[in-house]
C-alpha positions as CSV (number, residue, x, y, z in Angstrom):
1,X,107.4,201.2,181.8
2,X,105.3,198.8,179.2
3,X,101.7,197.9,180.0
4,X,99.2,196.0,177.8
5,X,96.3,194.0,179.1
6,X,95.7,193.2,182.7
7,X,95.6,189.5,183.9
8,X,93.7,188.7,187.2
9,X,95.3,185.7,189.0
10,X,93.4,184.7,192.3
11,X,94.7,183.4,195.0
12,X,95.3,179.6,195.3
13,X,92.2,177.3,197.3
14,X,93.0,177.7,201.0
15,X,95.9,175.4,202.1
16,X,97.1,174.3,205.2
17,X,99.4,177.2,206.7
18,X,102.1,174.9,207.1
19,X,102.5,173.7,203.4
20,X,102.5,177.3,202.2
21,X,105.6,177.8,205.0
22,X,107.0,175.6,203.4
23,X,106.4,176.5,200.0
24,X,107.7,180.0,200.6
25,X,111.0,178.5,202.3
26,X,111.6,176.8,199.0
27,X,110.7,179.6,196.5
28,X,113.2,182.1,198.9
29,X,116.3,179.7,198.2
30,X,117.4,181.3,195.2
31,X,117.2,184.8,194.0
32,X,114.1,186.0,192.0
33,X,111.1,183.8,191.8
34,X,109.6,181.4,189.1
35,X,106.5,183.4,188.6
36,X,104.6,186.3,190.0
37,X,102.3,184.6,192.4
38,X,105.4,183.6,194.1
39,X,106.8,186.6,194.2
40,X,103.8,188.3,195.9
41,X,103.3,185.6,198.3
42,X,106.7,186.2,199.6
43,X,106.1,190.0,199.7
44,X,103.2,189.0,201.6
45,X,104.7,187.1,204.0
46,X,107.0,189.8,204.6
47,X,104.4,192.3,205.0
48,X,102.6,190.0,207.4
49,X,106.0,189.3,210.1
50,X,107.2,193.0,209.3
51,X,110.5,191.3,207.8
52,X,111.6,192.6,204.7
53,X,115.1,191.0,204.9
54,X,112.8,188.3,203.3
55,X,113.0,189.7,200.4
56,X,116.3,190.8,199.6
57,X,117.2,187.4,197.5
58,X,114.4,189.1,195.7
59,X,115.4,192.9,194.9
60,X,117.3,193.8,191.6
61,X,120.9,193.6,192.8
62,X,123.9,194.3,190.3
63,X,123.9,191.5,188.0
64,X,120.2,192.0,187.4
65,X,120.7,195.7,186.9
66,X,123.5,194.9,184.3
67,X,121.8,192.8,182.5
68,X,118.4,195.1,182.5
69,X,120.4,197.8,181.0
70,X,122.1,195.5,178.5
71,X,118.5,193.9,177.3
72,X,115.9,196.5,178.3
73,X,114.2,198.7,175.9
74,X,115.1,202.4,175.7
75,X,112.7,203.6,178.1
76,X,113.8,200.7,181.1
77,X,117.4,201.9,180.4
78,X,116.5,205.9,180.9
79,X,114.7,204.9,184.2
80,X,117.6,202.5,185.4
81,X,120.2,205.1,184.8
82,X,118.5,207.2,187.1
83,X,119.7,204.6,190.2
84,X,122.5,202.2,191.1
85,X,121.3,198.7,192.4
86,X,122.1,200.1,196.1
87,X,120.1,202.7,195.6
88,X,117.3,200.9,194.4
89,X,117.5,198.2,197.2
90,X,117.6,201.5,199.7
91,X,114.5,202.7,198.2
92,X,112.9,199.8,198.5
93,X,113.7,199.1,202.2
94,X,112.4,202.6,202.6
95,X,108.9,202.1,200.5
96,X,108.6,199.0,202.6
97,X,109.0,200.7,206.2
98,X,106.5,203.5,204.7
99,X,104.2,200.9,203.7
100,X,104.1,199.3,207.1
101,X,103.5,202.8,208.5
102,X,100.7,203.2,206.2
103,X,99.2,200.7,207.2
104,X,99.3,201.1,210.8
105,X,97.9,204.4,209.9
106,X,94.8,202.3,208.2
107,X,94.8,200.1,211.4
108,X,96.1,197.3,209.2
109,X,96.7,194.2,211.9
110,X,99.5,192.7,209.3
111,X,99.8,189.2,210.6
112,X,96.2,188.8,209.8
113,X,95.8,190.5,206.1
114,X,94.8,187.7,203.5
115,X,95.8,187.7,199.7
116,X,92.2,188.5,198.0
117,X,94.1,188.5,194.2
118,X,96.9,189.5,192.2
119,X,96.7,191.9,189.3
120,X,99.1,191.9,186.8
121,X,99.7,194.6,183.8
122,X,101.5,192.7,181.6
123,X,102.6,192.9,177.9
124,X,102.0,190.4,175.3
125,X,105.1,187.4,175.0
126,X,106.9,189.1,172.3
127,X,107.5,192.4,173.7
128,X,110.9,192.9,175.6
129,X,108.7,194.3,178.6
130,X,111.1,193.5,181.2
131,X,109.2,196.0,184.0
132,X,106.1,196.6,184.8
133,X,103.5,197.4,187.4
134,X,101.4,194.9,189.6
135,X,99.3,194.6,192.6
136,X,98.4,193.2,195.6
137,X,95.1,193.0,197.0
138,X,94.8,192.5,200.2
139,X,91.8,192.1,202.7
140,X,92.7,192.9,206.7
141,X,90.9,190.7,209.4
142,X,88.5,193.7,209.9
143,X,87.4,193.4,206.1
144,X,89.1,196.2,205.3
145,X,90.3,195.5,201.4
146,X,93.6,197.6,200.5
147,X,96.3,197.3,197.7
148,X,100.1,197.6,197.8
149,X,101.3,198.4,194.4
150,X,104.7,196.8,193.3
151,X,106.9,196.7,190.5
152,X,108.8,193.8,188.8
153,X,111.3,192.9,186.6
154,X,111.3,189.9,184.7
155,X,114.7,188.5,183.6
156,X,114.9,185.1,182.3
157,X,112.2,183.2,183.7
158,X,112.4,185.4,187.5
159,X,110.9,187.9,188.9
160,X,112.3,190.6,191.2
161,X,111.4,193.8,193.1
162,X,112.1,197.1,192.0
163,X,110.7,199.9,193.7
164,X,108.3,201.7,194.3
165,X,106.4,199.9,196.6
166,X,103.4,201.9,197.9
167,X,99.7,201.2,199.8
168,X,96.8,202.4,199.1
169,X,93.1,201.6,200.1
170,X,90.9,199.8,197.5
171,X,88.0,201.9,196.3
């Protein structure tokens, strides 16, 4: 995978619960998202009601995966060959279960976590860096700040989930 610099995105001004319901009903009507904000405020959501069927508009599927390997860079297409899009999607519902579990372990309440930021590692605009690494910071209602790392893909102009997805707490 291709990293360069990292680009911090904070969270948008609070709004009024109802307008981001809204906004995240819109943003899950097609697959992939427009940006990566989106994208992690969906996987937030779905971290938040324990429903990753939320995502799964949002997951590589098969005509994503074909097209990776047609316009990713050598070392996308090494890592791709090593799944199918099911088996990525599988993984993914796994990493997600495990991630829950995690954070029950951490006595994460889920439904009350709040976005503290997004961090990006991104590549400059005229690298093909079609994957990469990002995360999630998150704050529980106890104050308890953790992360759950994420990876994307970016295929023209959307984002999706690949896995791994994993938690860890923020040190």
């Amino acid at each position: 995978m291709i990293a360069g610099a990292l680009i911090t995105v904070t969270p948008v001004a609070a709004q009024d619960p109802d307008s981001l319901e809204v906004q995240r009903q819109e943003h899950n009507q097609q697959a992939g998202t427009e940006n990566l904000e989106t994208l992690a405020l969906l996987l937030h959501q779905a971290l938040q009601t324990n429903n990753p069927e939320l995502l799964r508009r949002h997951l590589v599927d098969k005509r994503v995966y074909d097209k990776l390997m047609q316009l990713g860079t050598a070392p996308v297409r090494e890592s791709l060959l090593l799944y199918s899009p099911t088996d990525l999607q599988l993984d993914f519902q796994q990493d997600f279960g495990q991630v829950m579990q995690d954070g029950a372990t951490l006595e994460v309440d889920w439904p009350t976590t709040s976005i503290k930021e997004t961090i990006v590692a991104d590549t400059p605009p005229t690298r093909n860096a079609v994957i990469f690494p990002a995360q999630l910071h998150l704050n529980s209602s106890s104050g308890l700040p953790f992360q759950v790392h994420f990876t994307t893909a970016r295929l023209d102009g959307r984002y999706y989930l690949l896995p791994p997805l994993r938690l860890s707490e923020e040190l």
